[in-house]
N, C-alpha and C positions, 0 to 999 in steps of 0.2 A: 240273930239275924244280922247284927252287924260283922262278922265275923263275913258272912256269906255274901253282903252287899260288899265286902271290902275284895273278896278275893273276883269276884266278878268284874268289881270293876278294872284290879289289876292286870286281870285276864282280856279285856276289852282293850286296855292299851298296850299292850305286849302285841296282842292281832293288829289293833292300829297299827301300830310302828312295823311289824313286821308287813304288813298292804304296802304302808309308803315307801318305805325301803325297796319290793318288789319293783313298784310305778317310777322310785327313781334312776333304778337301774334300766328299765326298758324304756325313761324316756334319753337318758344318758348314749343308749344303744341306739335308738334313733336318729339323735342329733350327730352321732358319731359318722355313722351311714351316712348322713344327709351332706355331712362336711365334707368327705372326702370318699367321691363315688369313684366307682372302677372305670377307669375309661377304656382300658382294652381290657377283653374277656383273659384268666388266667391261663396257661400252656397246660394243653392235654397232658395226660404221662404219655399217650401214645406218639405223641409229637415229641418231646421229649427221647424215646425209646429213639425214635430214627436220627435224632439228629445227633445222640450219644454211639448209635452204628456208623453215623456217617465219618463222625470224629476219629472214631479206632481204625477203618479205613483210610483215613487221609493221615491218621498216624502211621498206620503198616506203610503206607506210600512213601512216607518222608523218613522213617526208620529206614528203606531199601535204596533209596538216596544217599544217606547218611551211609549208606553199607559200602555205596558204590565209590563216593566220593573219600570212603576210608581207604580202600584198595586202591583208588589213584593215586591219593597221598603215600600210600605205600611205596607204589612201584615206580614215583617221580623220584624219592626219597632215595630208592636204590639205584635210579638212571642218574642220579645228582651223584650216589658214592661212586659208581663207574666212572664219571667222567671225572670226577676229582681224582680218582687211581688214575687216570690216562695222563689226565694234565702235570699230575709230577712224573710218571714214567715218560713224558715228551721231555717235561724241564728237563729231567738228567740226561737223556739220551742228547737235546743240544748241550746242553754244558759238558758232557764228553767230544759233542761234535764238533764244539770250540776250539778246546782244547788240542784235540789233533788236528784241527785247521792253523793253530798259531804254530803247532809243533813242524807239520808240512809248513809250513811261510818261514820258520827260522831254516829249517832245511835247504827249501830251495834257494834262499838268501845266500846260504853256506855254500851251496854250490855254485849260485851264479860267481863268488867271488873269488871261487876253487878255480872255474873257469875262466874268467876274468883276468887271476893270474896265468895260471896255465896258458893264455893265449901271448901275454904278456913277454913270456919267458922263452917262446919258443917261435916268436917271432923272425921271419927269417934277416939275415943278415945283407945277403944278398939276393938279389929277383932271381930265379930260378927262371929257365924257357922250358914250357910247357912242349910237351912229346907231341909229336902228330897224332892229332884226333882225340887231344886229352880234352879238351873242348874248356882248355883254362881263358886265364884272362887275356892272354894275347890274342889266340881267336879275336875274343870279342871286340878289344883293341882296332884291330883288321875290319870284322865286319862293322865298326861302326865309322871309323876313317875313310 
C-alpha cells in the first residue's frame, strides 16, 4: 500500500504543476494583452493586394519616365557631339580665314607700296596742257577761277 499511496501522490503533484503552469501561461497571456492593446485594427491582405497593384503601376509610370528621360539624355548627348563637330569645323574654317585675311593685308600692302612707288617714279617732269575736253585739271583750274 505504500507503494500505491506514494505513486498517487507523485501523480497528484506532476497534475498540480502541470494546472499551475497551464494558469501561469494564460495569466502571463493576459497581462501581456492587457499591456499592450491594438490601437489600430491590423491591414486586410485585401488592402494590402491594392496597394501592392497601386505600387507596380506608379512603378510602370516612373520606369516609362525613366525611359523617356533616357532617350532625352540620348539625343542631348548626340545634339552636344554635333555641335562640338561644328564648333571645331567653324574654329578651322576662321583660322584658315585668318590666315588668308593676313595673306590678302601683306598683299595689298605690297601693292599699295608697288603703287606708291610706281606713281613716284613716273611723276611727270613737266605740267602737260590737257587737249580740249580732256576735262583735266586745267579745266577745272578755269572753272573755279
Amino acid at each position: 500500500m505504500r507503494l500505491i499511496t506514494r505513486r498517487l501522490i507523485v501523480i497528484g503533484t506532476v497534475v498540480a504543476s502541470l494546472m499551475l503552469a497551464v494558469a501561469t501561461v494564460r495569466a502571463a497571456a493576459a497581462w501581456t494583452a492587457a499591456s499592450a492593446p491594438l490601437s489600430a485594427a491590423p491591414v486586410s491582405v485585401d488592402s494590402l493586394l491594392t496597394r501592392i497593384k497601386d505600387e507596380e503601376t506608379r512603378s510602370a509610370d516612373l520606369r516609362q519616365q525613366l525611359d523617356a528621360l533616357s532617350t532625352a539624355n540620348t539625343d542631348l548627348a548626340a545634339a552636344l557631339d554635333a555641335a562640338t563637330r561644328r564648333i571645331s569645323t567653324d574654329t578651322a574654317a576662321a583660322a584658315s580665314l585668318r590666315t588668308r585675311l593676313v595673306q590678302a593685308r601683306n598683299r595689298l600692302a605690297k601693292l599699295e607700296a608697288e603703287l606708291t612707288r610706281a606713281r613716284s617714279t613716273t611723276a611727270p617732269s613737266a605740267p602737260r596742257a590737257p587737249g580740249p575736253g580732256a576735262g583735266g585739271e586745267g579745266e577745272q583750274e578755269a572753272a573755279d577761277g
